[in-house]
Structure formats: structure tokens, C-alpha cells
C-alpha positions as CSV (number, residue, x, y, z in Angstrom):
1,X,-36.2,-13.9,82.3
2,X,-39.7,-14.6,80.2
3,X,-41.1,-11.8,81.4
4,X,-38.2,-9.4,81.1
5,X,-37.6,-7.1,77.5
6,X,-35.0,-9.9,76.5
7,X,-37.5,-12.9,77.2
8,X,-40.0,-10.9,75.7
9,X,-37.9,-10.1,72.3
10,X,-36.7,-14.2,72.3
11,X,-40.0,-15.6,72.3
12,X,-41.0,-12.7,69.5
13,X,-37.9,-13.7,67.5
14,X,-39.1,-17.2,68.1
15,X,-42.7,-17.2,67.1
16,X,-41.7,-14.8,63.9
17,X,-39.2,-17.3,62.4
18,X,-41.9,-20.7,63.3
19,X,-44.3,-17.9,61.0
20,X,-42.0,-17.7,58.3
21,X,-40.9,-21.2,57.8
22,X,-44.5,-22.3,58.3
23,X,-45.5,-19.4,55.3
24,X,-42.3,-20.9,53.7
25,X,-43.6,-24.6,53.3
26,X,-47.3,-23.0,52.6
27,X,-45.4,-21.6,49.4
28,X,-44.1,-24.7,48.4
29,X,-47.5,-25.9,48.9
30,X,-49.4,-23.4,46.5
31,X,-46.6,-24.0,43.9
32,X,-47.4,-27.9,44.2
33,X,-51.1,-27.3,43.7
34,X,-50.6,-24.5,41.4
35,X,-48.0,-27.4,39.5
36,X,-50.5,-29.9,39.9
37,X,-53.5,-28.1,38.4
38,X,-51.3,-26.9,35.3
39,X,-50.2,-30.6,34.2
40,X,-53.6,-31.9,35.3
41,X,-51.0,-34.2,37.8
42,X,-53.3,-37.5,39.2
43,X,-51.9,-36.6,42.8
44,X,-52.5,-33.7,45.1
45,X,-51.1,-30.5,44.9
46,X,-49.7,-31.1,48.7
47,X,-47.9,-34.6,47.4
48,X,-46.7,-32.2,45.0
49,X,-45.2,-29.7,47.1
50,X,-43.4,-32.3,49.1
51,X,-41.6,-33.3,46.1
52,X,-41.3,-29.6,45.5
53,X,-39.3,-29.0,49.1
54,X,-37.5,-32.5,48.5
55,X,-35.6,-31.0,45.4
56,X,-35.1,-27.4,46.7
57,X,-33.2,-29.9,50.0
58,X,-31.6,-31.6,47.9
59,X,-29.8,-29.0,45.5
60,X,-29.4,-26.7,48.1
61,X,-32.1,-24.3,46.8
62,X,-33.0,-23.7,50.2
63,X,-31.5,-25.4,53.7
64,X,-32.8,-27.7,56.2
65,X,-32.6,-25.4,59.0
66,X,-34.5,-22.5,56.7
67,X,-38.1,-24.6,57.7
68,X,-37.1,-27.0,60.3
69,X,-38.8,-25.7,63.5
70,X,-42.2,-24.3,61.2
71,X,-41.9,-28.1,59.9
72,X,-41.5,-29.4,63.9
73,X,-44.5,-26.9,64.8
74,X,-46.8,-28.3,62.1
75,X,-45.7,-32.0,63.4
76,X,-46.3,-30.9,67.1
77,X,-49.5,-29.4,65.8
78,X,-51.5,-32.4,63.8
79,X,-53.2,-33.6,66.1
80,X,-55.6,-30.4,65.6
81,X,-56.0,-31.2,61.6
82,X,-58.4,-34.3,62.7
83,X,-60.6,-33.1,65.0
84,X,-63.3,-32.2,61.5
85,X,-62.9,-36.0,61.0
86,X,-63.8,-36.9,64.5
87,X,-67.0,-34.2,64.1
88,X,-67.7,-36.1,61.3
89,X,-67.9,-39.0,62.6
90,X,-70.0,-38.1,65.8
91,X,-72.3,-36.4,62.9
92,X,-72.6,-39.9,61.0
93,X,-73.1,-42.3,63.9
94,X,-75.5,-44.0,62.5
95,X,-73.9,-44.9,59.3
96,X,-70.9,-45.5,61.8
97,X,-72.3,-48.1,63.7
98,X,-73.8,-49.8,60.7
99,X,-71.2,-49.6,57.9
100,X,-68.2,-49.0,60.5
101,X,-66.2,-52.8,60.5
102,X,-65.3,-51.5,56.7
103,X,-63.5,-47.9,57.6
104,X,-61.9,-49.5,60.6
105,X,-60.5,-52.3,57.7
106,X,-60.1,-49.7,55.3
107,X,-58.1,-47.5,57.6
108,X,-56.0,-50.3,59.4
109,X,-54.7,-51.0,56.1
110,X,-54.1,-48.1,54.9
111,X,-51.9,-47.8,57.9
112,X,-50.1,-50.2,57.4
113,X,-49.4,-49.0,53.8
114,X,-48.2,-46.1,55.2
115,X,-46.0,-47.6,58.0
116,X,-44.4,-49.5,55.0
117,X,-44.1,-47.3,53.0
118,X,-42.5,-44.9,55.4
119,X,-40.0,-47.5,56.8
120,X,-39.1,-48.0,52.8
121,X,-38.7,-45.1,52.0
122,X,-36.0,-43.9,55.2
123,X,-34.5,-47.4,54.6
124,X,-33.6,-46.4,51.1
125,X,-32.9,-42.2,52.3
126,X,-30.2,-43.8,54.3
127,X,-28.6,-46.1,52.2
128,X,-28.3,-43.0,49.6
129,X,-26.9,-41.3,51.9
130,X,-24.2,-43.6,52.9
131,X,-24.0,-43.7,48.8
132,X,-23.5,-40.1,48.7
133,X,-21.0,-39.8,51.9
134,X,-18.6,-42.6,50.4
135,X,-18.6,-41.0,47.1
136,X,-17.9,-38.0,48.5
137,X,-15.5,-38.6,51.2
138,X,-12.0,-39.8,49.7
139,X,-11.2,-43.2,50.9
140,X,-7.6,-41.9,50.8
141,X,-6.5,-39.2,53.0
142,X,-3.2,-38.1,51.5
143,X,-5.6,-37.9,48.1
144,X,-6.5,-34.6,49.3
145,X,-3.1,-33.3,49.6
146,X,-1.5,-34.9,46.6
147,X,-3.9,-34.3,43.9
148,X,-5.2,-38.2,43.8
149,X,-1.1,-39.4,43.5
């Protein structure tokens, strides 16, 4: 079926919306650095653009589904995005092998950080959630049908 006119047109259909999500959160990116740069903001323009795609979630501005799979794709993808630092380091070996024990301290802990951090922050995503689901769903069912009565 890949290889007939229909697999053909999926895979098309396929690799055009991955496209336009991924030129989707590459907007929101240039409007974070473009944000960034105009208040003179002491974080990156990308940090920026995160926040930026947070709030568009959140209201509704845009939906989840609207960048999911050019989101998945980046994910999938990262592994590509360090091969200049592993270049890098081949390039440097010297000052590596003699100033090394402090990047592999320095990035351990910044690891760390980040795995903290990270569990923090979906910790507290989900308790906002349950938040906003309670609030939202009537603890009542007959509430719906008799006006709150």
C-alpha cells in the first residue's frame, strides 16, 4: 500500500502537516526572540517562545493537536542538535582531558537541576489540572439540569 497513489498521497499528507507544525513552533520561536530582544528579557528568545506556546495552549489560541506530531518529530529528532557539541569536544581534547572532571560536574548538576525541575514542574501541571477539572466539573449531577437548585 506504500508504494501505491494512496500510500504515496498519506505519507505526503504526512510529512506536509510534521512541516507545518514544525514552521508553526519555529513562529512561536521568532516571536519569543523577537519578544525577547524588544524588552531586552535576561532569558533566551527560545525560553521565551515556550512561554509564548504555553499561553496560546492554554487560552485556546491554538490546540494541542495543531503542533503535536511537528513537536513529537523535533523530540524524536534531538539527538541530531548535539552532534556540534560532540565535534567540539573531539576538537578540544586537550583542554578535555585536562580541565574535563569540571564539565562532567558542571553538567551532572545541571542535570539534575533539570530532572528536578522537570518532575516540579509536571507535579504541579497536574495538580492544576485536577484544580481546573474539579472546578469545572459540577460535583452535582442534577446541578446541570436544575439550574444549581
Amino acid at each position: 500500500m506504500l508504494n501505491s497513489p494512496l500510500g504515496q498521497s498519506l505519507r505526503h499528507s504526512h510529512y506536509l502537516k510534521v512541516s507545518l507544525q514544525i514552521g508553526l513552533l519555529f513562529l512561536f520561536w521568532w516571536m519569543g526572540c523577537y519578544v525577547q530582544a524588544f524588552f531586552h528579557l535576561p532569558v533566551s528568545g527560545a525560553v521565551v517562545g515556550l512561554f509564548l506556546v504555553l499561553i496560546a495552549l492554554l487560552t485556546g489560541l491554538i490546540k494541542l493537536h495543531w503542533i503535536k506530531r511537528g513537536a513529537d518529530f523535533i523530540l524524536a529528532e534531538l539527538v541530531l542538535f548535539f552532534i556540534p557539541c560532540f565535534v567540539a569536544v573531539l576538537k578540544y581534547k586537550d583542554l578535555f582531558l585536562s580541565e574535563g572532571w569540571q564539565l562532567l560536574v558542571a553538567v551532572a548538576i545541571g542535570t539534575i537541576c533539570v530532572m528536578v525541575t522537570t518532575a516540579y514542574s509536571v507535579y504541579l501541571g497536574f495538580k492544576l489540572e485536577q484544580k481546573l477539572k474539579a472546578h469545572f466539573t459540577p460535583s452535582d449531577p442534577d446541578a446541570i439540569h436544575h439550574g444549581g437548585h
